[in-house]
NULO-645613 format. One line per 10 residues: for each residue x, y, z of N, C-alpha, C. Coordinates in pm, 1 decimal. Example, Ala and Ser with C-alpha at 12.3 -4.5 7.8 and 13.67 -1.06 7.14 Angstrom:
REM NULO-645613
1319.0,-569.0,780.0,1230.0,-450.0,780.0,1320.0,-330.0,780.0  1285.0,-225.0,708.0,1367.0,-106.0,714.0,1290.0,3.0,787.0
***
This chain:
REM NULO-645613
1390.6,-3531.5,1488.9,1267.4,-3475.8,1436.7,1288.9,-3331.1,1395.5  1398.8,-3253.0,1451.7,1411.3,-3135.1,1432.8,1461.1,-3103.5,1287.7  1560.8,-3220.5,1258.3,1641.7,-3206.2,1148.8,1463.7,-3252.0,1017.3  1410.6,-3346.6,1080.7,1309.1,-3322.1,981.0,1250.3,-3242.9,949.0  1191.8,-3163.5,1052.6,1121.5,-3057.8,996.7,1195.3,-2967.3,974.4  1324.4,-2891.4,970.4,1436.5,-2838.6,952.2,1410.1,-2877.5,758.8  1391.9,-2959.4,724.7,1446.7,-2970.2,622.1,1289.8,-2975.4,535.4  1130.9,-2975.7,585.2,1050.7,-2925.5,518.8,1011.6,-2782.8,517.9  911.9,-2790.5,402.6,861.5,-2652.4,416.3,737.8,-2626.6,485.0  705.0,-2526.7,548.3,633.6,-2486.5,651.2,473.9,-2532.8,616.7
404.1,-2570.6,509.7,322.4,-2614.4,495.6,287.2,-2758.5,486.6  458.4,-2843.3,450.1,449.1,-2952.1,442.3,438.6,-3022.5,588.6  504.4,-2920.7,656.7,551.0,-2937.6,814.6,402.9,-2916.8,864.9  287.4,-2869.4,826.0,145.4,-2872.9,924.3,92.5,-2963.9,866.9  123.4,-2999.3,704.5,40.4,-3113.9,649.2,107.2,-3248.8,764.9  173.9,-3280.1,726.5,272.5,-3341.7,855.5,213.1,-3372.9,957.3  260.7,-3268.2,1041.0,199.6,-3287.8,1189.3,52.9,-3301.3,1169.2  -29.4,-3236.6,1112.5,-189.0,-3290.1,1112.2,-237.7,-3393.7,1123.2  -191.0,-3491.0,1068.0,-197.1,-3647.4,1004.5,-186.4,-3728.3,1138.1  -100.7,-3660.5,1181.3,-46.8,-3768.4,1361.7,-143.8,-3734.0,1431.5
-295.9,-3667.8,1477.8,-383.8,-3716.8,1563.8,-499.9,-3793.2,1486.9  -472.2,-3823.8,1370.5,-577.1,-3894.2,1258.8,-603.0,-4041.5,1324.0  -512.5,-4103.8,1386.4,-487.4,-4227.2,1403.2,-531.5,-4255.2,1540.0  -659.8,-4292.5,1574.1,-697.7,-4292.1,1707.9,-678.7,-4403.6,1778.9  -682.8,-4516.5,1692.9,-634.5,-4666.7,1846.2,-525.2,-4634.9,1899.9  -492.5,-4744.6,2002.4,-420.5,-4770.0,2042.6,-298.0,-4874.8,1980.9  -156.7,-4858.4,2040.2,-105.3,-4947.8,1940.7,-142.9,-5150.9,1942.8  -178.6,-5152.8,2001.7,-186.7,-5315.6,2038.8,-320.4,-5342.7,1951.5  -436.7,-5206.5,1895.4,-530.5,-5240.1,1875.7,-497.4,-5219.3,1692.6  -403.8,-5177.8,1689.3,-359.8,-5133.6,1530.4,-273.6,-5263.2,1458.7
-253.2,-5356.2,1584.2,-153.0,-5462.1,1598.0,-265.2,-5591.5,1480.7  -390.4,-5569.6,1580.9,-499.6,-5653.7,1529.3,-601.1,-5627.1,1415.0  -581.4,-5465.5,1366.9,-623.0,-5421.1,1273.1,-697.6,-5536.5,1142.6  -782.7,-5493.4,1088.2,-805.1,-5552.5,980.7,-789.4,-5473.6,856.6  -827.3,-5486.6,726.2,-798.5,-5445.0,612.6,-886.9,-5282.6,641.0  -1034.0,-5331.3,705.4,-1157.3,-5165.9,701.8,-1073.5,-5093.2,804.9  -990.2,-5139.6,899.3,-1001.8,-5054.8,1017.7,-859.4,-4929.1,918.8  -761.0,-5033.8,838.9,-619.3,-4977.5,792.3,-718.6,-4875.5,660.8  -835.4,-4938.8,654.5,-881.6,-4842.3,571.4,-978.0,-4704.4,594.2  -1014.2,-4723.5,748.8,-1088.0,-4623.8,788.0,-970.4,-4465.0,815.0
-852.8,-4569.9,891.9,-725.3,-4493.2,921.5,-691.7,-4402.1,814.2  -706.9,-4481.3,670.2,-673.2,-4360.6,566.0,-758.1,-4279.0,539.4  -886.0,-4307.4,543.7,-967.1,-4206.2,547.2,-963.2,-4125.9,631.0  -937.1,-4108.7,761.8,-894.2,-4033.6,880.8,-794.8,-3924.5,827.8  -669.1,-4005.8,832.0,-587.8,-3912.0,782.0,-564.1,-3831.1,674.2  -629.5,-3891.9,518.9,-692.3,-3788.7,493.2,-772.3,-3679.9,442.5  -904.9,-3710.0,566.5,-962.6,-3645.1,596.3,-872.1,-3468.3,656.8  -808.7,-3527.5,764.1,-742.4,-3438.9,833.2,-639.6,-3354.7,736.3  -553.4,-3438.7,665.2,-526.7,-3393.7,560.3,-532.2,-3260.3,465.5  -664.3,-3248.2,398.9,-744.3,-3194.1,332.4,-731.8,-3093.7,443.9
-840.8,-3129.0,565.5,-843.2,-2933.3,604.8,-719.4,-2890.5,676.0  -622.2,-2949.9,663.8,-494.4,-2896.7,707.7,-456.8,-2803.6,570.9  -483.9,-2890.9,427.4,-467.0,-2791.6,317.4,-516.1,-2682.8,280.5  -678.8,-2715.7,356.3,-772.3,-2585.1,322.7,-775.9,-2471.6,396.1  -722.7,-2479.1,520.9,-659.5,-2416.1,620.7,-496.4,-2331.8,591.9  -455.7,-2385.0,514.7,-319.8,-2349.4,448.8,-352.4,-2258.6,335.4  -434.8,-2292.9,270.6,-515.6,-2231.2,163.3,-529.2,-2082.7,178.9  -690.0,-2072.6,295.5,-723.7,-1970.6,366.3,-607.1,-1859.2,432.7  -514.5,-1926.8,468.3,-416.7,-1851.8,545.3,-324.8,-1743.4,407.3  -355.7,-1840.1,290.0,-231.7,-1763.7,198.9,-327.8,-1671.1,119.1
-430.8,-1716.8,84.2,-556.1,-1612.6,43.0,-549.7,-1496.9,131.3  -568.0,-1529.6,250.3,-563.8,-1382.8,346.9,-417.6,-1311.2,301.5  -311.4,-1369.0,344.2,-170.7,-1257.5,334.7,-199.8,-1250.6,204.3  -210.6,-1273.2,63.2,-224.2,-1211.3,-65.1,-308.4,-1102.9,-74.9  -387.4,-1112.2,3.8,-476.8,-1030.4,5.0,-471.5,-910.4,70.1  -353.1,-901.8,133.1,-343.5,-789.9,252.3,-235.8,-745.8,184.0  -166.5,-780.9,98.5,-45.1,-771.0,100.4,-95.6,-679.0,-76.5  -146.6,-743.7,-82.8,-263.6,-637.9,-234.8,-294.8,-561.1,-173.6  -325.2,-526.0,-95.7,-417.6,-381.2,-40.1,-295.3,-328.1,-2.7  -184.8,-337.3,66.1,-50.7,-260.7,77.9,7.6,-230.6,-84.9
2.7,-253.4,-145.0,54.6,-240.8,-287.4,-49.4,-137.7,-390.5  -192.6,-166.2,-357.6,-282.3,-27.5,-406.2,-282.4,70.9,-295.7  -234.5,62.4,-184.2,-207.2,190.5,-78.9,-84.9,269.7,-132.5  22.1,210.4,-172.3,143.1,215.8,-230.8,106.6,289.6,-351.7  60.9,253.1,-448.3,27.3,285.1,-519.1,-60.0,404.7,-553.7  -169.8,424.1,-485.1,-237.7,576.0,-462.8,-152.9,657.5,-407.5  -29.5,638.4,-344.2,29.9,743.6,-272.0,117.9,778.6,-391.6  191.6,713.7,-499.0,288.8,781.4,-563.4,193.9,834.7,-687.2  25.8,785.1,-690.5,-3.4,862.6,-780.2,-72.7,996.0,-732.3  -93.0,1002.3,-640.1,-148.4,1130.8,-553.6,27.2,1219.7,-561.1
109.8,1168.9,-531.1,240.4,1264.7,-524.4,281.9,1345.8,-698.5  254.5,1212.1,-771.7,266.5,1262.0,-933.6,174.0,1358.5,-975.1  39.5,1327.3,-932.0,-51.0,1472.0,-945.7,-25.5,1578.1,-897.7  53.2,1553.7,-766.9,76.5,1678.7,-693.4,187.9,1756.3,-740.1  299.1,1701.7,-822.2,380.0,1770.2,-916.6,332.6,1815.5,-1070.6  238.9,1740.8,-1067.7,228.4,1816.4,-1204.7,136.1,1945.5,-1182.4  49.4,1933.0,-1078.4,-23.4,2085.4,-1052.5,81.3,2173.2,-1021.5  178.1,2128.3,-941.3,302.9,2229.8,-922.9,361.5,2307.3,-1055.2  380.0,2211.1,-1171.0,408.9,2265.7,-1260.5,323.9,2331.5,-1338.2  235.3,2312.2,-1364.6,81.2,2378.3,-1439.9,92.0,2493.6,-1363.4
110.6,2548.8,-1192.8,99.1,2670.2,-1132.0,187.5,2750.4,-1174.2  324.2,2660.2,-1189.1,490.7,2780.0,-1207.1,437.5,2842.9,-1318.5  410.4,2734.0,-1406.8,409.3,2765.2,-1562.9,350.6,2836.0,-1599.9  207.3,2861.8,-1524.0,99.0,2931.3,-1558.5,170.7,3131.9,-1471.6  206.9,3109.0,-1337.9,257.0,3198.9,-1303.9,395.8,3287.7,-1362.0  455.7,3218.7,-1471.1,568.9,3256.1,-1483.4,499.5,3335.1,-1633.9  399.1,3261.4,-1698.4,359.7,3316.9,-1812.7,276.9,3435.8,-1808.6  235.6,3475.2,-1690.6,220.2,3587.5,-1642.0,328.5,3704.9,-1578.6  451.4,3688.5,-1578.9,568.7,3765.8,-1550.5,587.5,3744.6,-1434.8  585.3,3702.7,-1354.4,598.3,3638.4,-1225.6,749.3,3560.6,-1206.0
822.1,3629.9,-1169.7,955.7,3563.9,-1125.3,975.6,3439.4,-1071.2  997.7,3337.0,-1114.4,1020.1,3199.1,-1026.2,1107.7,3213.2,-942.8  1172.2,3268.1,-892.2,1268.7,3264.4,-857.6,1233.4,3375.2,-670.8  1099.8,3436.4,-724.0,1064.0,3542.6,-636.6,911.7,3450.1,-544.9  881.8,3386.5,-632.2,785.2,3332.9,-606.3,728.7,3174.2,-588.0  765.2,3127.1,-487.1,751.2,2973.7,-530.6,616.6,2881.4,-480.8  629.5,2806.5,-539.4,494.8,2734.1,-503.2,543.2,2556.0,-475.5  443.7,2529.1,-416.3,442.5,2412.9,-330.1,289.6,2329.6,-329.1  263.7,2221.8,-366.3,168.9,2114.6,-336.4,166.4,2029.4,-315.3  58.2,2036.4,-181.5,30.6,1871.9,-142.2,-94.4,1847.2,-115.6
-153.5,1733.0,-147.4,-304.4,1729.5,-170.4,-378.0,1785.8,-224.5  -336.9,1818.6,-317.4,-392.2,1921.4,-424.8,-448.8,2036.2,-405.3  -329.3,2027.0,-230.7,-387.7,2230.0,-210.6,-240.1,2316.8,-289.0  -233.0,2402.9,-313.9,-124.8,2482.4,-358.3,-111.8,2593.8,-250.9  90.0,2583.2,-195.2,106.3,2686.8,-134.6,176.9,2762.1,-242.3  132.1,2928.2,-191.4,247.1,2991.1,-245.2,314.4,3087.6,-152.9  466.1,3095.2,-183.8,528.9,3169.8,-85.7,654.5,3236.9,-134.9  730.8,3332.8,-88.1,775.9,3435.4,-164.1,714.5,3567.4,-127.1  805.7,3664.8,-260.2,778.4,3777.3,-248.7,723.6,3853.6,-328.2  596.3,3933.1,-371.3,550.5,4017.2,-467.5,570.7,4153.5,-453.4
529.1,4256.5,-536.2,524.2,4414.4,-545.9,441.4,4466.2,-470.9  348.6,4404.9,-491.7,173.0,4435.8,-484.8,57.8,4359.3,-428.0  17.3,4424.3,-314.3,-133.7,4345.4,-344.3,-192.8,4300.1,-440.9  -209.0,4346.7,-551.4,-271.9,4326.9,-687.9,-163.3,4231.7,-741.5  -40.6,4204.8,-708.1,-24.0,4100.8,-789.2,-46.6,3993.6,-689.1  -13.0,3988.0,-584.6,-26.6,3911.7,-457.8,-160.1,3796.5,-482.8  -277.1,3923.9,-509.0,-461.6,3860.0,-560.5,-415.5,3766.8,-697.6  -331.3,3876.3,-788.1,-328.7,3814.9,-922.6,-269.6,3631.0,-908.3  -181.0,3628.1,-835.6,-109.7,3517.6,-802.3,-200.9,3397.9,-750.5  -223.1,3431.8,-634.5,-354.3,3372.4,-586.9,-441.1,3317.7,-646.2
-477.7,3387.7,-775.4,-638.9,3384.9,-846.9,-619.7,3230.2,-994.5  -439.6,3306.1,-1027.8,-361.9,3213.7,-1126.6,-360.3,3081.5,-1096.7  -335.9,3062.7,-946.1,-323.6,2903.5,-886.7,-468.7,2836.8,-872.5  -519.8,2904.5,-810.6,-651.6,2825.2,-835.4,-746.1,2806.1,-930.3  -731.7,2909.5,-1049.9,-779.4,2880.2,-1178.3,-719.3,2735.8,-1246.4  -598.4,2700.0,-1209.9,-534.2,2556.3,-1256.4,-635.6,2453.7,-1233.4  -652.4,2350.3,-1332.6,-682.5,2240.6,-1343.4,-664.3,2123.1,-1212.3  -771.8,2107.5,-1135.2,-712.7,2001.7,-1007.9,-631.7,2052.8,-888.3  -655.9,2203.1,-891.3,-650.8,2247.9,-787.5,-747.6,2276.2,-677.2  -710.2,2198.9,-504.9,-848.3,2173.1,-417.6,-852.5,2328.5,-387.4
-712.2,2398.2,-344.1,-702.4,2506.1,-283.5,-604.7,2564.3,-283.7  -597.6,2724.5,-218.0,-446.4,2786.3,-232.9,-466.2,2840.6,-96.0  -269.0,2794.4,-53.3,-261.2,2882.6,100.6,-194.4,2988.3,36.1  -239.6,3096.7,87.4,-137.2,3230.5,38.9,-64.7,3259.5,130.8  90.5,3237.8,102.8,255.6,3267.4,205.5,322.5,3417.6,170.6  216.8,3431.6,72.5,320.3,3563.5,-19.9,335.7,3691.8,82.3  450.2,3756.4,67.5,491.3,3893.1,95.5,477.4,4004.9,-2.5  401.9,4091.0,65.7,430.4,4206.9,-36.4,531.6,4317.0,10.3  614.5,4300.6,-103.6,767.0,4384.9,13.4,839.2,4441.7,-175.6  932.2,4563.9,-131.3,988.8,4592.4,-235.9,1012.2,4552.6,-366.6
997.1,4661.7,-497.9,1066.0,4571.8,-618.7,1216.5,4523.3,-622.5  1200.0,4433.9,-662.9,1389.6,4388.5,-683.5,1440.4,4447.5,-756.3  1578.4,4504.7,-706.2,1655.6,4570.8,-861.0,1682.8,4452.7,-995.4  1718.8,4490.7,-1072.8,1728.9,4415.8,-1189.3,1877.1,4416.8,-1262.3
***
């Protein structure tokens, strides 16, 4: 029996086994059977049949279904990460077109807050920096990391 079910597939294997409590006499009484009783038997089995399928049904509806909701979870996360680079770039871009050293100054987002961190001249550019990132498009917020510490030689 092992090698049988060994060799179906897991739905054929419950359609299967379902069918075997369909058959309620006894054998001596299946012996004497008539044509209604061999015909009630098929109706029995299937009966049983059927909600063994509809039951099989239900079961694959559910995992498709869960297994869809892992795939739009999946999915909001790499488009929440793609937004979160492109505000990154809209900030450099916007900061660098203001004279702002990339290289002095970097920025970072996630969740559409913007860090920035690095080093400036000035308070006033420090604000200016600050003011640049959150003026961007789809920005929730800005953490300010910045230092205000010496000009760099050049």
């Amino acid at each position: 029996m092992t090698r049988l079910l060994a060799g179906m597939s897991i739905a054929s294997a419950v359609l299967w086994l379902a069918t075997l409590p369909a058959c309620k006499r006894a054998p001596e009484e299946k012996a004497r059977s008539s044509d209604k009783a061999v015909g009630e038997d098929m109706k029995d089995v299937a009966r049983t049949t059927e909600k063994a399928a509809k039951d099989i049904g239900h079961a694959a509806v559910g995992a498709a279904d869960r297994a869809g909701e892992k795939v739009s979870e999946a999915g909001d996360r790499v488009a929440a990460g793609s937004q979160d680079s492109w505000i990154t770039t809209k900030v450099k871009s916007e900061l660098a077109s203001k004279g702002f050293d990339p290289l002095r100054v970097h920025v970072d987002t996630d969740g559409k807050v913007v860090t920035l961190s690095g080093t400036v001249e000035s308070a006033t550019e420090r604000a200016k920096a600050v003011a640049l990132a959150r003026a961007v498009k789809d920005v929730a917020g800005v953490t300010d990391h910045l230092f205000v510490g010496p000009a760099q030689k050049r």
